[in-house]
Structures are given as structure tokens and as C-alpha cells.
C-alpha positions as CSV (number, residue, x, y, z in Angstrom):
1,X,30.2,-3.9,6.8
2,X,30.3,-4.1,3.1
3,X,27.4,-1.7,1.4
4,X,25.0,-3.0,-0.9
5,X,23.9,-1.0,-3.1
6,X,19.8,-1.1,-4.1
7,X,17.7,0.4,-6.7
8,X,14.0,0.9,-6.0
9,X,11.4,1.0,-8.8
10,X,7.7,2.3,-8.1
11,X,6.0,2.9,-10.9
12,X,2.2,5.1,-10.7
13,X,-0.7,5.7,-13.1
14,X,1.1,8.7,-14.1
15,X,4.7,9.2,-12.2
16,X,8.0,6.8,-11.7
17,X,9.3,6.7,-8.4
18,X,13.2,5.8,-7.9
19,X,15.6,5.8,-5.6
20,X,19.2,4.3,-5.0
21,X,20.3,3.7,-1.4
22,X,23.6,2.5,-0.1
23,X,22.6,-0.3,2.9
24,X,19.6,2.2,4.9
25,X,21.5,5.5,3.6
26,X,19.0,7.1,0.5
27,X,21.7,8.5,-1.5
28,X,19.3,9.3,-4.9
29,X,15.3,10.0,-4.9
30,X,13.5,11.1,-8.3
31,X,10.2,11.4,-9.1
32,X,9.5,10.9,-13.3
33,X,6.5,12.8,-14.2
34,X,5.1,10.9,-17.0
35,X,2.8,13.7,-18.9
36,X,-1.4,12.2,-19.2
37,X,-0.6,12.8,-23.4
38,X,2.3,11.0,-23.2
39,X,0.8,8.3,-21.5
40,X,-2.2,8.3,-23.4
41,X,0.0,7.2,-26.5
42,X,0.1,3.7,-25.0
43,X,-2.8,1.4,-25.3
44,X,-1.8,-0.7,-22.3
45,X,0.0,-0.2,-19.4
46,X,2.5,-3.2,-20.5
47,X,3.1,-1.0,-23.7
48,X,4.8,1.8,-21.7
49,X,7.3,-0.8,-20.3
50,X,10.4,0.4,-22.6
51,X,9.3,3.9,-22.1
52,X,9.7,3.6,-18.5
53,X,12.7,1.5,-18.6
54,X,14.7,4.1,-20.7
55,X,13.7,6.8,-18.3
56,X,14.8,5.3,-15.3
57,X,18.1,4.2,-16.7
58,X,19.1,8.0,-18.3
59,X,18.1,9.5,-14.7
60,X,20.7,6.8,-13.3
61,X,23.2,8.1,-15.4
62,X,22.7,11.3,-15.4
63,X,23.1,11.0,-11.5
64,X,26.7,9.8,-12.2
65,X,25.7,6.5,-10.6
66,X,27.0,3.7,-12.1
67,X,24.4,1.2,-13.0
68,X,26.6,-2.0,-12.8
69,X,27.6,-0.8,-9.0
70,X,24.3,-1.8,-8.0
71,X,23.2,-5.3,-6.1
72,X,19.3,-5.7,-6.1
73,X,16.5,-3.7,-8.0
74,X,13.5,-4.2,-5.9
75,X,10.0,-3.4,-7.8
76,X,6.7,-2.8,-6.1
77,X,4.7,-5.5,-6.8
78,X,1.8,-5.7,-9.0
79,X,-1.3,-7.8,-9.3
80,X,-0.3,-11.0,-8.6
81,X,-2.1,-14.3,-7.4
82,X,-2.6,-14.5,-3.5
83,X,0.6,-14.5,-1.8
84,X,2.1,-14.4,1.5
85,X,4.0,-11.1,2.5
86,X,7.8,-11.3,2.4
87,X,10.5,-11.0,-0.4
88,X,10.1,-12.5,-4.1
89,X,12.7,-12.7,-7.0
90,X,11.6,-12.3,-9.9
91,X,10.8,-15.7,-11.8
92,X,9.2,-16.2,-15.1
93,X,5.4,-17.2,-13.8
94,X,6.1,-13.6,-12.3
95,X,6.3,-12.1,-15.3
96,X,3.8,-14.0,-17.4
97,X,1.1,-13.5,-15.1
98,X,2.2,-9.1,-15.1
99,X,2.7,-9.2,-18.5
100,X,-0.8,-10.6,-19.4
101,X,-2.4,-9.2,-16.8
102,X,-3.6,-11.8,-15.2
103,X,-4.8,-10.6,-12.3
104,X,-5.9,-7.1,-13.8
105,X,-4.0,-3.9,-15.3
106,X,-2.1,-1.4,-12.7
107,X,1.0,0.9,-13.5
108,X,2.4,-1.3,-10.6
109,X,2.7,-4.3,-12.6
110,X,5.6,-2.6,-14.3
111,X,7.8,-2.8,-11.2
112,X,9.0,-6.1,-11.4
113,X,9.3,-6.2,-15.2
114,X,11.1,-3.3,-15.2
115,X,13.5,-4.4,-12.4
116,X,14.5,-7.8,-13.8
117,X,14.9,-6.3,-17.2
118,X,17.8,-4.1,-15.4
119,X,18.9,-6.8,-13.0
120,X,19.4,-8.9,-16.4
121,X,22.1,-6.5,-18.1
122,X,23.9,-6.3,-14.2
123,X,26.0,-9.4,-13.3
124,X,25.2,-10.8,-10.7
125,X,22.2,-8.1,-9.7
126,X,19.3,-9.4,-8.5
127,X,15.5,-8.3,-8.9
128,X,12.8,-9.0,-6.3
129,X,10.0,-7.5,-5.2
130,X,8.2,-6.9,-1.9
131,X,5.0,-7.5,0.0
132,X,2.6,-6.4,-2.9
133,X,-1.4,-5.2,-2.4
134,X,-2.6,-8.5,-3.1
135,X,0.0,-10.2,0.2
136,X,-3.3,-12.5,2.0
137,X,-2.0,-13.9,5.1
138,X,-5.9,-14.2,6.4
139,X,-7.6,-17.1,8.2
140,X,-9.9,-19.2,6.1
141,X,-12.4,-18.1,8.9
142,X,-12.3,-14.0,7.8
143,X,-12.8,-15.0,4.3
144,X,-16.7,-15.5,5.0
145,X,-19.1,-13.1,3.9
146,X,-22.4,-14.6,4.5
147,X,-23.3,-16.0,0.9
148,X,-21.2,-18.2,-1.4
149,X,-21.1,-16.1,-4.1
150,X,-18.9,-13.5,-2.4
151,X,-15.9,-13.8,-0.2
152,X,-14.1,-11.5,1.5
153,X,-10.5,-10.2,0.0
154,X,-7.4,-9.1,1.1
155,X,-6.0,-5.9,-1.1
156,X,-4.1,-3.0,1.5
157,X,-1.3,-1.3,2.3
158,X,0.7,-4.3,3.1
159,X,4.7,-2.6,1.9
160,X,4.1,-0.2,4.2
161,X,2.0,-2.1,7.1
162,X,4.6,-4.1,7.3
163,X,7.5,-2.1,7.3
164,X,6.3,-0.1,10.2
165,X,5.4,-3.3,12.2
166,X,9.0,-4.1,11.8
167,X,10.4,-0.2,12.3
168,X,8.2,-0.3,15.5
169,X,9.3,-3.8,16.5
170,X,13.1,-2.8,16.1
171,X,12.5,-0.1,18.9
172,X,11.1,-2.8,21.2
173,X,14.0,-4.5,20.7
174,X,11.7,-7.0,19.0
175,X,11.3,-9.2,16.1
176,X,7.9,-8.3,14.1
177,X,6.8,-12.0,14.5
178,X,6.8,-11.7,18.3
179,X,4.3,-8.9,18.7
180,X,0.8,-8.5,17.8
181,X,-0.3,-5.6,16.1
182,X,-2.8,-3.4,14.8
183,X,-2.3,-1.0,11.8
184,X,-3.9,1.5,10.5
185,X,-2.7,3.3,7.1
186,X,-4.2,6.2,6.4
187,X,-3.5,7.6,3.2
188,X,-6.3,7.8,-0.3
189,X,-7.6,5.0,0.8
190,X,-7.6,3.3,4.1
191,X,-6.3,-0.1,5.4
192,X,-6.8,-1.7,8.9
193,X,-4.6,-4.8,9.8
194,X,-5.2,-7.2,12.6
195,X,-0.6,-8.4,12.8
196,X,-0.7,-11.5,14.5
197,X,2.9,-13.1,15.2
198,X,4.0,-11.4,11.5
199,X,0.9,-12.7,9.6
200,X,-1.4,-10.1,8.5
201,X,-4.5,-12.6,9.7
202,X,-7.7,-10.4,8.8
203,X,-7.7,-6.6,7.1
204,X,-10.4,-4.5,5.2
205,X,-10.2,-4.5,1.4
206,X,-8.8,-0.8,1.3
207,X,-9.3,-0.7,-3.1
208,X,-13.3,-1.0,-3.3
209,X,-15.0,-2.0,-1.1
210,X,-14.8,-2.5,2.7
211,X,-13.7,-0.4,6.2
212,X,-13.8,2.9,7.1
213,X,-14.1,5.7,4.1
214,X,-11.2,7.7,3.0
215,X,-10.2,10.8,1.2
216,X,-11.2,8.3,-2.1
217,X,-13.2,5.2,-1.1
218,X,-16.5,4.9,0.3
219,X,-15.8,1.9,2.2
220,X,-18.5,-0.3,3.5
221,X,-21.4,0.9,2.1
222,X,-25.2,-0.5,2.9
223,X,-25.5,-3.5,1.2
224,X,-29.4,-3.0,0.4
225,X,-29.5,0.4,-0.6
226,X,-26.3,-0.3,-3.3
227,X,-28.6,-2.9,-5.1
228,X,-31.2,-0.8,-5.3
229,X,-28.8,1.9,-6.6
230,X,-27.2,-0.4,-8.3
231,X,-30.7,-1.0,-10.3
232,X,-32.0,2.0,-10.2
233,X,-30.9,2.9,-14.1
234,X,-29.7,5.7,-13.1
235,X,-26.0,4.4,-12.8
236,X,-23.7,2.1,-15.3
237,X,-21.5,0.2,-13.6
238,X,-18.3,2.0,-14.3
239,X,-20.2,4.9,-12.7
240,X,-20.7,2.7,-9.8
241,X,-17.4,1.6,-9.8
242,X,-15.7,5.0,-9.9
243,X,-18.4,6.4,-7.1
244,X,-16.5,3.7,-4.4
245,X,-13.6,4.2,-5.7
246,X,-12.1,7.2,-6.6
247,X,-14.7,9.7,-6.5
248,X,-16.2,8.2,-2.6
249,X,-15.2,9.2,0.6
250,X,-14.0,13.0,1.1
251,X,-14.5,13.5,-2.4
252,X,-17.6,13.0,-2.7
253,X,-18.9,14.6,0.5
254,X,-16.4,17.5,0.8
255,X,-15.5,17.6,-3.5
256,X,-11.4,17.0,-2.6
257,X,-9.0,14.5,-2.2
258,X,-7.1,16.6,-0.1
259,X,-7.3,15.3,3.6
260,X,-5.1,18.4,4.5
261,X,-7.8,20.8,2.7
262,X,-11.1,19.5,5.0
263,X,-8.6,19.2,8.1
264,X,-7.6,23.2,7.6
265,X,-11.4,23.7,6.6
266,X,-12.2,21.8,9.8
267,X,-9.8,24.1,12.2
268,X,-11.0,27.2,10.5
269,X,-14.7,26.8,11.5
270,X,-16.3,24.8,8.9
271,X,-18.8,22.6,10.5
272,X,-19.3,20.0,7.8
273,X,-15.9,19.9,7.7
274,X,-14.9,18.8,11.1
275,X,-18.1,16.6,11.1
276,X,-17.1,14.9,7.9
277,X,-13.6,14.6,9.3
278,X,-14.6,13.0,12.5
279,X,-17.3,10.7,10.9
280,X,-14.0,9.4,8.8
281,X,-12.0,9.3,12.5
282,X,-15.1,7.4,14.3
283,X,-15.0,4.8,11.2
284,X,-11.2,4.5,11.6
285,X,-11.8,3.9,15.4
286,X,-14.5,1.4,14.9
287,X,-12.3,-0.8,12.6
288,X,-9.7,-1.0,14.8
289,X,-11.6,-2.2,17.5
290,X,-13.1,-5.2,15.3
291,X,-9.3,-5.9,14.8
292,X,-9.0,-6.1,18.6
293,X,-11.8,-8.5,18.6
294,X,-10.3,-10.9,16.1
295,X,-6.5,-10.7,18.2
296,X,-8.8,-11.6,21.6
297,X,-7.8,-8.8,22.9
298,X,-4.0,-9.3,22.9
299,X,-3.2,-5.9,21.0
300,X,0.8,-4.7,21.9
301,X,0.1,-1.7,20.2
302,X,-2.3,0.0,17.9
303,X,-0.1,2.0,15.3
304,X,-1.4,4.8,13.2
305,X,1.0,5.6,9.6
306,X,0.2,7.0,6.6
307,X,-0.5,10.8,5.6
308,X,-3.5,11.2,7.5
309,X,-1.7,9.9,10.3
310,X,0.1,13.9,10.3
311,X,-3.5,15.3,11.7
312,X,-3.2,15.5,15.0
313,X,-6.9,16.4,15.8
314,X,-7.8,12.9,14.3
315,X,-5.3,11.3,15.7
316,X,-6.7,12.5,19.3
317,X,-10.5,11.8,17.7
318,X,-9.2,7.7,17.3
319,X,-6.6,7.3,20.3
320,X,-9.8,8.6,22.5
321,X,-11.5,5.9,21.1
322,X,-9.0,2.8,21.1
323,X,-6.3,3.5,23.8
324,X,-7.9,1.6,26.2
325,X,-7.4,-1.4,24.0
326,X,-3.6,-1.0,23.8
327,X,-1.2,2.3,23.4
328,X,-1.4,3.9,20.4
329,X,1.9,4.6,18.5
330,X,1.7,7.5,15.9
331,X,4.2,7.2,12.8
332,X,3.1,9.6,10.4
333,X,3.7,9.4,6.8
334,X,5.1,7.2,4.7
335,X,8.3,5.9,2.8
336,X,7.7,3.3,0.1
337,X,11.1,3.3,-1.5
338,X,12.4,2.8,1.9
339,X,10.5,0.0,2.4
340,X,11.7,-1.7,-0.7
341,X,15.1,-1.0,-0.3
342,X,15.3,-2.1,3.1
343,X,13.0,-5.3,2.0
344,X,15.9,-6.1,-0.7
345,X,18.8,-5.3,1.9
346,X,17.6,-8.0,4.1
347,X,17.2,-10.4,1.1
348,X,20.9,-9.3,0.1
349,X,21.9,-9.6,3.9
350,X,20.1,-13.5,4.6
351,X,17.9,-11.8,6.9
352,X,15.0,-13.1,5.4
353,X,14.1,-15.5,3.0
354,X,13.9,-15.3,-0.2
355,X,10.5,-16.8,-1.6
356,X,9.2,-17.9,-5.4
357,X,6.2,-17.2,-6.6
């Protein structure tokens, strides 16, 4: 079989992410640490564009990789309209919409500008992306809140959802759209997916607002004491903001990030520990079985990725809970610039197709 050759670009708030595999084989993997003062130079994040490019390209070279060897440069996708999950190239609404920050301003938005600028200079390269945070594959049904002026949204861990549902469908011998699955990622913040046939039909909103808390989100929060917090005038709204997201979940009750910190603090005897850590467990649990509710029941398998997914005693806290729903399959971690690689082999191969945004 003839290689292909694939660059994936995931750019962070402060870090660049690359890595160049040959077909499924990871034959380069670099992390860029972009310094807070150097980033700080840049007003917006669509400022730091060149900056980025130029550092991804010298790292290329100075891997002895030639640049015009390579097929597809996948980027993760930023935030985009609604769209369904799957494969995207690069068009030029794509980049309008990133480059005025349309939908908001993330270092992710970089990913595909970044990759079609590099695709551009390689004949015949191509640049796509691949199931961004913003895929929504839910039923008009889910999107309900229960007043007009809200409705529900669908923001997760869809790259790496997905790409499990398929790793795990592959050793079924299996396509992902025959099975349905639910998926929880467990990582800084937390995402439960109800797969149904290969659409992601109903998931929390893992960014701010909804599902079980995590090592940085609060999650669902009560909707009557907010408002009153909320008015209280104790609190701006970036406070607010910043106290669901980013400094909720273990950070606020336990003052870390670190999930591996409270689970250590947990095995060594610290009771607030272990009962923070199960609380987070119990809500994981609970999610998944509204996600059974929404698939009728009809669950293949419940599968638990991400990080968190490496701490065994919550992994037995949450199997205890859901197994009798359907088996529970554990793969721990993840591997983003796998996913995007592989996500831009099978758009290289015809093994999926390729969509426009």
C-alpha cells in the first residue's frame, strides 16, 4: 500500500502540538511551548498566526522531513458554525468565519488557517480538518431547555469521542455507524455522548455549563441559587464566568486541576478527597445513565477515555453504577494527533467523505 504521509496541527492557549505520521505509523511528535510573554505580544489570537506558522515549519525541517513529501495537513478545528462530525477541507467561508472570529476567539481557530496556509505552498497537499468542539449531531428534541430564551448546546469532546467509537468498533469487527454507544471523556472538563448509528444525538455541554463537574467545570449547577449569585453584587460576570469554567469543579473544592493529585490524596487517606472524587464519579455515573434513557436502552457499550479514565478506583466507582446497562469498555487516555491523522488518512484513502463547510 502506498504511504501517505500527514501533518497534524493542534494549536493551545499557550503550546503547538505537531506531529507527522506515515499511514497509522507516528513517525514525528513535538510539542512548541509558546512562552505567556511571548504570547502576550499579540493582541489577538489571529495575530499569532505567522508566529505559529514559522515555528511549525523550522521544527519540520529541522526534523529532516521534507515538507513537500507530505499529502494532507489536518488542523483541529476551531469555532465554527454547527456542523456535523466528519472530515472538512478547508474552504474560504472556513477561514473567514476563523479569521474574524465569528463564532468567538480560541488558539484552536489557528489550526485550519495554519494548515491550508502550508497545504497552499505543497502541490497537490490538501488541508482539512476534523470533528471540531462545536460537531452537533443532536435531535431537535434535546435542544429544549424549558424557556425560549435558552436552548441547549452541543460543545465536547467530539475528535476524540469519535475516534474511540470507531477504535472500539474496529475490534468488533464493526463499522461505528452500526453500534450504539455511550462515551464518556474524562479529561479538564467532562463530556458524555449518547452514539446512536454514528450520530452524536444528545451530549452535555462539557465548556460551561452542563453534566457532571470536572477537574475545571462546575457543570450543572442550581439554576435558582446561580441567579441569586448571579445578583448578589458580589460577583462580575467574568468572575462568574471563570468560577464554571476554569476555576469550578476540583479546583475549586480541592484548589487543583490535577485529577492525579486528589486521586493520590484520595488513596492516602484524605477523606475530602476520596469524597470529592466519588461525588465527581457518582455525577459521571448519573450522566450516563440519562444517555441510556435517550438510546431506549439499546446501549452496546458504555466506554470510558480520557485521562481520568487511568483511575482505576473511579473507574470501579462508575462501572458499579452503569454495568448493568451495558459492558463498560475502559480506554484510557487520549491521542488527538492520532485522531487527526487518521481522520485525514481516511479522507486521503476514500474512506470517508469529504464534506464543505
Amino acid at each position: 500500500m502506498e504511504f501517505k504521509r500527514i501533518l497534524a496541527v493542534n494549536p493551545g492557549s499557550t503550546s503547538t502540538k505537531i506531529a507527522v505520521f506515515e499511514n497509522e505509523k507516528n513517525i514525528f511528535l513535538k510539542t512548541l511551548r509558546h512562552p505567556a510573554e511571548v504570547i502576550a505580544k499579540y493582541p489577538n489570537i489571529i495575530d499569532q498566526f505567522d508566529f505559529r506558522k514559522n515555528a511549525i515549519i523550522e521544527e519540520i525541517r529541522n526534523a529532516e522531513i521534507d515538507i513537500n513529501s507530505i499529502h494532507a495537513i489536518v488542523g483541529r478545528g476551531g469555532l465554527l458554525d454547527p456542523l456535523e462530525g466528519g472530515v472538512y477541507e478547508v474552504n474560504q467561508k472556513m477561514i473567514d468565519d476563523l479569521r474574524s472570529a465569528k463564532n468567538g476567539e480560541h488558539a484552536s481557530n489557528l489550526g485550519a488557517l495554519i494548515a491550508n496556509s502550508i497545504a497552499q505552498a505543497i502541490p497537490g497537499a490538501k488541508a482539512f480538518i476534523a470533528d471540531p468542539v462545536v460537531v452537533d449531531e443532536m435531535e431537535d428534541v434535546a435542544r429544549f431547555t424549558g424557556h425560549p430564551l435558552f436552548s441547549r448546546r452541543s460543545i465536547f469532546h467530539a475528535l476524540n469521542q469519535k475516534a474511540i467509537a470507531r477504535a472500539h468498533a474496529k475490534t468488533l469487527n464493526k463499522k461505528y455507524e452500526e453500534l450504539n454507544l455511550i462515551i464518556a471523556h474524562l479529561g479538564g472538563g467532562i463530556s458524555v455522548g449518547a452514539h446512536r448509528g454514528g450520530r452524536v444525538i444528545d451530549v452535555n455541554n462539557a465548556l460551561d455549563g452542563e453534566g457532571p463537574f470536572s477537574p475545571e467545570r462546575t457543570g450543572t449547577l442550581p439554576a435558582g441559587d446561580l441567579a441569586k449569585l448571579c445578583f448578589s453584587g458580589k460577583y462580575t460576570l467574568d468572575q462568574v464566568k471563570k468560577m464554571i469554567t476554569g476555576q469550578g469543579g476540583l479546583v475549586a473544592y480541592m484548589g487543583t486541576n490535577d485529577a492525579y493529585e486528589v486521586e493520590k490524596r484520595a488513596e492516602a487517606g484524605d477523606e475530602k478527597a476520596k469524597q470529592i472524587q466519588d461525588a465527581m464519579a457518582y455525577q459521571i455515573g448519573k450522566a450516563i445513565g440519562e444517555m441510556a434513557a435517550v438510546l431506549k436502552g439499546q446501549v452496546d457499550n458504555i466506554i470510558l477515555t480520557g485521562g481520568i479514565a487511568h483511575n482505576p478506583h473511579l473507574v470501579a466507582y462508575v462501572r458499579n453504577m452503569v454495568e448493568f446497562i451495558a459492558p463498560v469498555v475502559v480506554y484510557p487516555g487520549e491521542d488527538e494527533m492520532k485522531a487527526l491523522a487518521l481522520n485525514g488518512l481516511l479522507a486521503l484513502n476514500g474512506e470517508v467523505d469529504i464534506k464543505q463547510y
